[in-house]
C-alpha positions as CSV (number, residue, x, y, z in Angstrom):
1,X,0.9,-27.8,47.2
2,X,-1.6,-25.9,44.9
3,X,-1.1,-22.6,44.8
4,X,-4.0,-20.4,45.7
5,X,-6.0,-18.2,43.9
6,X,-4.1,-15.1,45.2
7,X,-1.2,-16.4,44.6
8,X,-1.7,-17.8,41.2
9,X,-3.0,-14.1,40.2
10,X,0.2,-12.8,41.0
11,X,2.0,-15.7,38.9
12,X,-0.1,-14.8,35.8
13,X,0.4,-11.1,36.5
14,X,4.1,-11.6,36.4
15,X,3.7,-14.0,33.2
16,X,1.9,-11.4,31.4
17,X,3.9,-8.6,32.3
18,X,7.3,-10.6,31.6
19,X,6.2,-11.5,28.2
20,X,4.7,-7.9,27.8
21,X,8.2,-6.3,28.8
22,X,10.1,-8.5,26.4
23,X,8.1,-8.3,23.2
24,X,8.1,-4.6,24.0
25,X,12.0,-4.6,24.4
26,X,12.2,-6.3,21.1
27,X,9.8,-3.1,19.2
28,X,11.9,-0.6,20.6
29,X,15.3,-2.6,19.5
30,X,14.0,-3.0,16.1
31,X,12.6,1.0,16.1
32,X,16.0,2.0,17.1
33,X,17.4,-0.3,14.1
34,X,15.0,1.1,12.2
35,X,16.1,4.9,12.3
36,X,19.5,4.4,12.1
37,X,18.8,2.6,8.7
38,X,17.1,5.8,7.9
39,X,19.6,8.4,9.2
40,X,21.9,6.4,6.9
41,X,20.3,6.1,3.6
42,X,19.3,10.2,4.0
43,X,22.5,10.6,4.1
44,X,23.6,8.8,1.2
45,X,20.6,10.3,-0.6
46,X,22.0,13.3,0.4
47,X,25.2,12.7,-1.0
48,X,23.9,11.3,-4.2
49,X,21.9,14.6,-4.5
50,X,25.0,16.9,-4.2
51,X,26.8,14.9,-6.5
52,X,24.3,14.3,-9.4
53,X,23.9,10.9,-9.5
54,X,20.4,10.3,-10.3
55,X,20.7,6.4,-10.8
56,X,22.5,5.9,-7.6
57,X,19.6,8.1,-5.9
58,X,17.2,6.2,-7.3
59,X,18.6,3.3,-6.2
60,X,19.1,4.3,-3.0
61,X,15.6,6.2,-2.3
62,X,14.1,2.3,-3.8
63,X,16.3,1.4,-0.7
64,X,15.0,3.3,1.9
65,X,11.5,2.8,0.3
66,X,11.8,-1.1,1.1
67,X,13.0,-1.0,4.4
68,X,10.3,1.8,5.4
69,X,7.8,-1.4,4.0
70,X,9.6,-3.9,5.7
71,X,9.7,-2.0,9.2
72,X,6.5,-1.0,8.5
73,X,5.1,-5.0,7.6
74,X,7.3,-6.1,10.8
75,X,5.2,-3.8,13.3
């Protein structure tokens, strides 16, 4: 049996919102990653501040300076 035009509406609505929610699920996921990544390297910046170690920072600001690229190349 065919479906209807009604009917078929309502399966491509679903299909369209079902792939909306889950590619939408997957940007927030990788958001959340994102700022924990963050959060973690300004807090070894942080550290590498305090302590004086200039090489280290600058290692570690590179870091955070590729995966704000990355993220932002992602997206």
């Amino acid at each position: 049996m065919a479906a209807t035009p009604p009917e078929l509406l309502a399966i491509e609505q679903k299909y369209a919102w079902e792939w909306f929610s889950y590619h939408a699920a997957q940007r927030m996921t990788a958001l959340n990653y994102f700022f924990v990544t963050v959060g973690i390297i300004a807090v070894a910046y942080s550290k590498c501040v305090e302590n004086g170690w200039r090489g280290v920072g600058c290692l570690v600001g590179a870091l955070g300076s590729l995966c704000s690229i990355a993220f932002w190349l992602s997206m």
